[in-house]
C-alpha positions as semicolon CSV with decimal commas, in nm:
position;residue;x (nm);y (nm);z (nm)
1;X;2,667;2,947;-5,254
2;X;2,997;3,134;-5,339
3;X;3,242;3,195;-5,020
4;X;3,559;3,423;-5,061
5;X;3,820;3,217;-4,864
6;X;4,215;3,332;-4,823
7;X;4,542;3,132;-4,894
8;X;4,720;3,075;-4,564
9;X;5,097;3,232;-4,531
10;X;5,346;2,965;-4,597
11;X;5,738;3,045;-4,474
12;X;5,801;3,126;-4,846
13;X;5,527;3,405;-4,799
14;X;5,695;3,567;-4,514
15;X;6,016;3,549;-4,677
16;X;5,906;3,729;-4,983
17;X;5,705;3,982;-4,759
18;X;6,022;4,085;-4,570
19;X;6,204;4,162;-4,882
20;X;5,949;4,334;-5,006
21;X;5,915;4,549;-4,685
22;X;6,311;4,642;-4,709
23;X;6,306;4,743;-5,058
24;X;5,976;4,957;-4,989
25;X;6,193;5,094;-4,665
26;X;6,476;5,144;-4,908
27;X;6,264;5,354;-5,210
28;X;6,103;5,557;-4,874
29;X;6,426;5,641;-4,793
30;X;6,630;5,744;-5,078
31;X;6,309;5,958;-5,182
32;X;6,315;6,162;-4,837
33;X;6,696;6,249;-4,914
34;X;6,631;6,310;-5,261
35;X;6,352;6,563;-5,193
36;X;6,542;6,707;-4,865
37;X;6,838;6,773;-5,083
38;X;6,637;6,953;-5,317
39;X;6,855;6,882;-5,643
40;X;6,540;6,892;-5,850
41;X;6,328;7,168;-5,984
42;X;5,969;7,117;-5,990
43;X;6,042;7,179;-6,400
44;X;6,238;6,905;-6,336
45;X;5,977;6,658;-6,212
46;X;5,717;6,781;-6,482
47;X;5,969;6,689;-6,731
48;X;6,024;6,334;-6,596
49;X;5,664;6,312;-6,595
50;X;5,578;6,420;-6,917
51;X;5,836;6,196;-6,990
52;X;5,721;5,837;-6,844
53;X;5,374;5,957;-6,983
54;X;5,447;5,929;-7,294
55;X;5,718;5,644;-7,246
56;X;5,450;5,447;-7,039
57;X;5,181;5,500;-7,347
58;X;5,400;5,296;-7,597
59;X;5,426;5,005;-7,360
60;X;5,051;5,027;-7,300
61;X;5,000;4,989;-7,648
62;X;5,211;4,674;-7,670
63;X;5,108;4,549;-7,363
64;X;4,793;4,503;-7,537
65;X;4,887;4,244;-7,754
66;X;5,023;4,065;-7,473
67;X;4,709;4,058;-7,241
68;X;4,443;4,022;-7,530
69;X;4,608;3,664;-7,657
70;X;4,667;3,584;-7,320
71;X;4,303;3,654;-7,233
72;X;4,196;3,414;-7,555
73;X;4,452;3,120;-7,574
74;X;4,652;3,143;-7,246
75;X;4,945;3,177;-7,358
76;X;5,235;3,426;-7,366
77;X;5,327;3,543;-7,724
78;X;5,690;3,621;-7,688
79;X;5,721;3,713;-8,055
80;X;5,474;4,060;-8,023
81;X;5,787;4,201;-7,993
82;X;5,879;4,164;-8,345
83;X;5,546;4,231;-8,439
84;X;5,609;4,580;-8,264
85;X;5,951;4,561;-8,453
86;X;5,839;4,476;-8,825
87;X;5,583;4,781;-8,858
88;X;5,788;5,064;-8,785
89;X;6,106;4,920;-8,941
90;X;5,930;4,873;-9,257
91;X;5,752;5,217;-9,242
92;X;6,065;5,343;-9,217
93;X;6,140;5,322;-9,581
94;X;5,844;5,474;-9,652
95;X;5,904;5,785;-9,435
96;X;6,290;5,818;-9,598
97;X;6,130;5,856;-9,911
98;X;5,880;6,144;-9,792
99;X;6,167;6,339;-9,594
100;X;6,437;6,264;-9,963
101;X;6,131;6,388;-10,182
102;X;6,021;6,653;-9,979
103;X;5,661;6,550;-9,866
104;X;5,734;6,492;-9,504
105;X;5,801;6,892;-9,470
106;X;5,543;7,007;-9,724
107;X;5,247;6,779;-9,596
108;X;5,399;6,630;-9,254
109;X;4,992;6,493;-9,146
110;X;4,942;6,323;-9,445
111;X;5,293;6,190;-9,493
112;X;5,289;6,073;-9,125
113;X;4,964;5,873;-9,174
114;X;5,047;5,647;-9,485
115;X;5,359;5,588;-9,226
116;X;5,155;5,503;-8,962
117;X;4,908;5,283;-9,184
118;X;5,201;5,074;-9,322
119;X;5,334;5,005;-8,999
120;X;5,017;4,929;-8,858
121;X;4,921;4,683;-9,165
122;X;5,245;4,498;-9,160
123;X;5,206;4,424;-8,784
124;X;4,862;4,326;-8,848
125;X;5,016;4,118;-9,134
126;X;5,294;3,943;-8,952
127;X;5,065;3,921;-8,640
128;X;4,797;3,695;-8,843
129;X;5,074;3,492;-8,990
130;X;5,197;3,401;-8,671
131;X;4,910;3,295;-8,560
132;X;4,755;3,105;-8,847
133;X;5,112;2,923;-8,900
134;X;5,310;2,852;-8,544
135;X;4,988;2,880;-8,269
136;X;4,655;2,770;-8,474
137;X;4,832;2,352;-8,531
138;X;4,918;2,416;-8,182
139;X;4,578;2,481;-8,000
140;X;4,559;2,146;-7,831
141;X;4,904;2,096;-7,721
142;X;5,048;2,170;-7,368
143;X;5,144;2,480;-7,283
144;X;5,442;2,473;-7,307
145;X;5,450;2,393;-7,653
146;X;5,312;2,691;-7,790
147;X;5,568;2,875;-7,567
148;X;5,867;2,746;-7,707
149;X;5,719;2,815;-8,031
150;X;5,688;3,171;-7,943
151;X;6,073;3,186;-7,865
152;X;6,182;2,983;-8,193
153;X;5,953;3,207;-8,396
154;X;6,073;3,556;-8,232
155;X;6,407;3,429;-8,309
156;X;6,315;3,345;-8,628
157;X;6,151;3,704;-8,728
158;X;6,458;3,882;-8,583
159;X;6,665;3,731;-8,870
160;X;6,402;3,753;-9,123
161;X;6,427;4,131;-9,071
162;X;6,786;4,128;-9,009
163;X;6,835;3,932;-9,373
164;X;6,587;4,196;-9,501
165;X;6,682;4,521;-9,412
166;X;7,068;4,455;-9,248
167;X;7,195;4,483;-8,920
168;X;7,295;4,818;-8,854
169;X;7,058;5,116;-8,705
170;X;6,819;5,341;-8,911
171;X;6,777;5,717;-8,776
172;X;6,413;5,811;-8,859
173;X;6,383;6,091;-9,059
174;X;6,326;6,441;-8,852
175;X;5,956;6,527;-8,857
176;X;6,036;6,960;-8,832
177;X;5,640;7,022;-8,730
178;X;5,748;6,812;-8,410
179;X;6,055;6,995;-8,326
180;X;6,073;7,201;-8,058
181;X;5,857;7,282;-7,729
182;X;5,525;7,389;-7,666
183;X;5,355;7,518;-7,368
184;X;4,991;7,402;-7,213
185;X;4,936;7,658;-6,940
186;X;5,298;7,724;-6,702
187;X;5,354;7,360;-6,831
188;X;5,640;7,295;-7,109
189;X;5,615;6,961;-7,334
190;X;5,809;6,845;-7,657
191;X;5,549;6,811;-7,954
192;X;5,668;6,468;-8,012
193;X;5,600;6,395;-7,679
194;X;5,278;6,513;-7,710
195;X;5,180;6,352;-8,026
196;X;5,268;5,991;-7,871
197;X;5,062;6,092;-7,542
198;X;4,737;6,201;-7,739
199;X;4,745;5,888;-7,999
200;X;4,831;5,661;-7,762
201;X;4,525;5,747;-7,563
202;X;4,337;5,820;-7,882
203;X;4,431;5,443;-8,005
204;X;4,332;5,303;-7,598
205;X;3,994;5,436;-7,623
206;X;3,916;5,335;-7,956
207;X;4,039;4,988;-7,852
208;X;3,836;4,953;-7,543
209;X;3,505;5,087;-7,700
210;X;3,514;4,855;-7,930
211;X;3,623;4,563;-7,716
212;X;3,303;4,674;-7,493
213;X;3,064;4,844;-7,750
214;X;3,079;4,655;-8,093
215;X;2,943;4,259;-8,200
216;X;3,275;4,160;-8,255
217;X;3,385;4,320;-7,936
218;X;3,183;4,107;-7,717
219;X;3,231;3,837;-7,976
220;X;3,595;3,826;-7,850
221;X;3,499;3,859;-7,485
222;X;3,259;3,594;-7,521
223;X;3,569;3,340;-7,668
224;X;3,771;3,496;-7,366
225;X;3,536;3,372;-7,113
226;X;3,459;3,019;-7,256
227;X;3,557;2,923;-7,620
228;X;3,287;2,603;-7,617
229;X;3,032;2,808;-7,519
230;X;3,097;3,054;-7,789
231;X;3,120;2,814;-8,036
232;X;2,757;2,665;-7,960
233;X;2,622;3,006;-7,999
234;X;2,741;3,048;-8,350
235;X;3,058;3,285;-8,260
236;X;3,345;3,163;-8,512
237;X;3,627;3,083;-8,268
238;X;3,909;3,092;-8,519
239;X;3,784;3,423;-8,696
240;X;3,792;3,575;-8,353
241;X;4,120;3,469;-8,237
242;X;4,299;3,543;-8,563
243;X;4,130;3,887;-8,508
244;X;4,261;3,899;-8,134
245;X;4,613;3,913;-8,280
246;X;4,546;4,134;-8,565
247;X;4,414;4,412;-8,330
248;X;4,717;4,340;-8,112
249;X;4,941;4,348;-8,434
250;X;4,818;4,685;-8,561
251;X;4,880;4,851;-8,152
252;X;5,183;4,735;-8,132
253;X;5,294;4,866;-8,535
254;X;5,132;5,225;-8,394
255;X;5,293;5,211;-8,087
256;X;5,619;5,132;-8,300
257;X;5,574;5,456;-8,506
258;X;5,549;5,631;-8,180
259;X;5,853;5,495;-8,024
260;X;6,068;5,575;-8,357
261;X;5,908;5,909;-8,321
262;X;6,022;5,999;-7,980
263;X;6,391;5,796;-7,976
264;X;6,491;5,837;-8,359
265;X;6,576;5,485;-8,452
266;X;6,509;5,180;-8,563
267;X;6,686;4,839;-8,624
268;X;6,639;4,470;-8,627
269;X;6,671;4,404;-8,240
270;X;6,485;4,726;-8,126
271;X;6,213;4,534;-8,024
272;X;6,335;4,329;-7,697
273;X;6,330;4,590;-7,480
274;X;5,973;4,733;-7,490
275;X;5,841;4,360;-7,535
276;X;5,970;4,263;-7,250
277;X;5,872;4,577;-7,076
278;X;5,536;4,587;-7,217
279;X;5,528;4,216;-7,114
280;X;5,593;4,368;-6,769
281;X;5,311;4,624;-6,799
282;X;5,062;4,343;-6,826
283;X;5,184;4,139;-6,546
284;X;5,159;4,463;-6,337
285;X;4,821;4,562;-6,441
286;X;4,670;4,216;-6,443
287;X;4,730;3,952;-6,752
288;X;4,421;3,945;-6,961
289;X;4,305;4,297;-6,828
290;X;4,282;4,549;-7,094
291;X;4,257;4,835;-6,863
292;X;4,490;4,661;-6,644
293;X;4,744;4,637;-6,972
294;X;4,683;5,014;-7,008
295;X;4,749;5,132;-6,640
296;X;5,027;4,918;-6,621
297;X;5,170;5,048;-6,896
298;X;5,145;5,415;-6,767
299;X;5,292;5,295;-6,424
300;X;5,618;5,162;-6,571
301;X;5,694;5,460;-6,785
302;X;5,612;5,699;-6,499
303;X;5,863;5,476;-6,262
304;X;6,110;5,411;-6,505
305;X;6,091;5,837;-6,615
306;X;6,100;5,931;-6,179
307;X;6,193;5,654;-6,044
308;X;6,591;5,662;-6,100
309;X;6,638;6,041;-5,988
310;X;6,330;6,036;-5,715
311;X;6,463;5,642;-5,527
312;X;6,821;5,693;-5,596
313;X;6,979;5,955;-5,625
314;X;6,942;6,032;-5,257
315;X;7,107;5,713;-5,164
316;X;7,394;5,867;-5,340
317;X;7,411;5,637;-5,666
318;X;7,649;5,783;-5,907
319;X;7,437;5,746;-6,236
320;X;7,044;5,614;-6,092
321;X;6,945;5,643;-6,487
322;X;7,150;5,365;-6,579
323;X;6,957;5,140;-6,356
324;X;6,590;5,228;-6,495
325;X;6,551;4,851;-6,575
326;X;6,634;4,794;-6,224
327;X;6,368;4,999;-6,065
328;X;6,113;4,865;-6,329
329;X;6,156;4,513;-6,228
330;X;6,172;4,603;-5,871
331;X;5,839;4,743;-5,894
332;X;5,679;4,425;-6,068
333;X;5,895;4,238;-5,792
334;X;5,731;4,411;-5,514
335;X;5,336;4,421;-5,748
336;X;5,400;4,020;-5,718
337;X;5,472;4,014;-5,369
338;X;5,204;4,202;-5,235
339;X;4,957;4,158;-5,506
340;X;5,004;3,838;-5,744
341;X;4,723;3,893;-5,974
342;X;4,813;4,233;-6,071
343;X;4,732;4,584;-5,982
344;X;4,360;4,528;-6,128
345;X;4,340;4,111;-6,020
346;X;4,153;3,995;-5,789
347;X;4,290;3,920;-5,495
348;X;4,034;3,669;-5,311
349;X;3,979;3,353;-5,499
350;X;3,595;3,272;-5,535
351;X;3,494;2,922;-5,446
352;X;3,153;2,700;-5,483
353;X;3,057;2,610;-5,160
């Protein structure tokens, strides 16, 4: 019989509960005087919304990649960020040659696909390459193996690309059908901004149906859950992990397209940032949970979009934007404290009796 039993509070516990009382007490605060001074329009907050919607769908999308190996092997794979990185950066070439010829203006939807199909198969590429090379020898090892390997072989793409394509920034070519606004209702949105919002969720959808609805789908859940027991039943473990990271590869080259989309640029080091954000997503949401990967996601772009103006700039901070990586880690700081397994984890730990 299974009993639901609770970890006692240690010191530690109470230490980390305190803290996380004051800096709850301090975002309660500086959002009172930031609403009571009334500096913002409520155009204003739709924008910042809109905003971390959209911002918040590109790390769900990479986030993906994070929680889906993690949910197979275990292990944090530190170089999805290049993965995210090599798609769109190669794409780019592809999309400076439709804008110099022409094609991007004259047939922007078919144009924007073939960009969003190379970037999505050289993720895919470079995400089964990683796998089959530095983490398949590596299955048995500790842990902490396959970690370092992750770091040596992010390190290692970064200059690959670097040697490739050079070290300075590429602007992305200016997509005109996604210039300018566009109004839903009273409500005003960018176009890009609502491209990334609709594929995004398009791309989340797709991914959980098939993850729930297909063979292969429950193929890879069944390898989640217990990779001996899938073997017995005739479920080919390595086809199914190497699969894991392809599906991971080709969200993460989408969600690259996306993010050159809606900030213009691309280079060699552009993706540290949303890794390590999207990284974040997935701890928030719950490592290993795909809808947890997808909410968390949403949650850090909406509190990185509000949370600088909404938490700070009542307390009188000169320039709150400039600490949006602040408030993000704050808020996986406090999601830790108060609930360790994630915003979708499970909080009681189930025990044979």
């Amino acid at each position: 019989m299974a009993r639901l039993t609770r970890r006692k509070l240690t010191p530690t516990d109470i230490v980390m509960w305190t803290i996380g009382a004051i800096l709850i007490a301090l975002i309660l605060w500086g959002s009172i005087a930031t609403l009571a001074r009334g500096a913002y329009s409520l155009d204003h907050w739709i924008d910042f919304t809109i905003f971390g919607l959209a911002q918040g769908s590109i790390y769900a999308l990479i986030a993906m990649g994070y929680t889906m190996v993690y949910g197979v092997l275990r292990m944090i794979n530190f170089a999805h960020s290049e993965v995210f990185m090599s798609g769109p950066y190669t794409a780019y070439y592809v999309a400076a040659y439709f804008y110099r010829s022409g094609l991007l203006e004259a047939h922007p939807v078919l144009s924007m696909t073939m960009v969003f199909l190379v970037s999505m198969a050289v993720s895919t590429l470079i995400a089964y390459l990683l796998e089959m090379i530095a983490y398949r020898p590596l299955r048995s090892a500790p842990r902490l193996v396959p970690l370092i390997t992750a770091i040596g072989a992010s390190f290692f793409l970064q200059y690959v690309f670097r040697g490739l394509y050079g070290s300075g920034f590429q602007a992305y070519p200016v997509i005109r059908a996604l210039e300018g606004p566009m109004y839903i209702g009273p409500v005003r949105i960018l176009k890009f901004q609502l491209l990334v919002i609709f594929a995004a969720a398009l791309l989340m959808i797709a991914l959980y149906q098939f993850t729930q609805r297909t063979r292969l789908g429950r193929a890879l859940r069944s390898v989640s859950e217990d990779k001996e027991a899938a073997a017995l039943m005739g479920v080919d473990v390595d086809r199914m992990i190497s699969m894991t990271f392809m599906i991971g590869g080709a969200a993460a080259g989408a969600a690259g397209v996306l993010y050159a989309i809606m900030f213009k640029q691309v280079h060699f080091f552009m993706g540290f940032i949303p890794g390590l954000k999207a990284f974040t997503a997935a701890v928030l949401g719950g490592i290993g949970n795909i809808p947890g990967a997808m909410l968390g996601g949403i949650f850090l772009g909406l509190v990185e979009s509000i949370g600088p103006s909404l938490f700070l700039d009542g307390l009188g901070i000169t320039a709150p934007y400039q600490l949006k990586d602040a408030i993000a880690f704050t808020m996986l700081v406090l999601v830790l404290i108060f609930r360790p397994t994630g915003i979708l984890g499970e909080r009681l730990a189930v025990k044979k009796a």
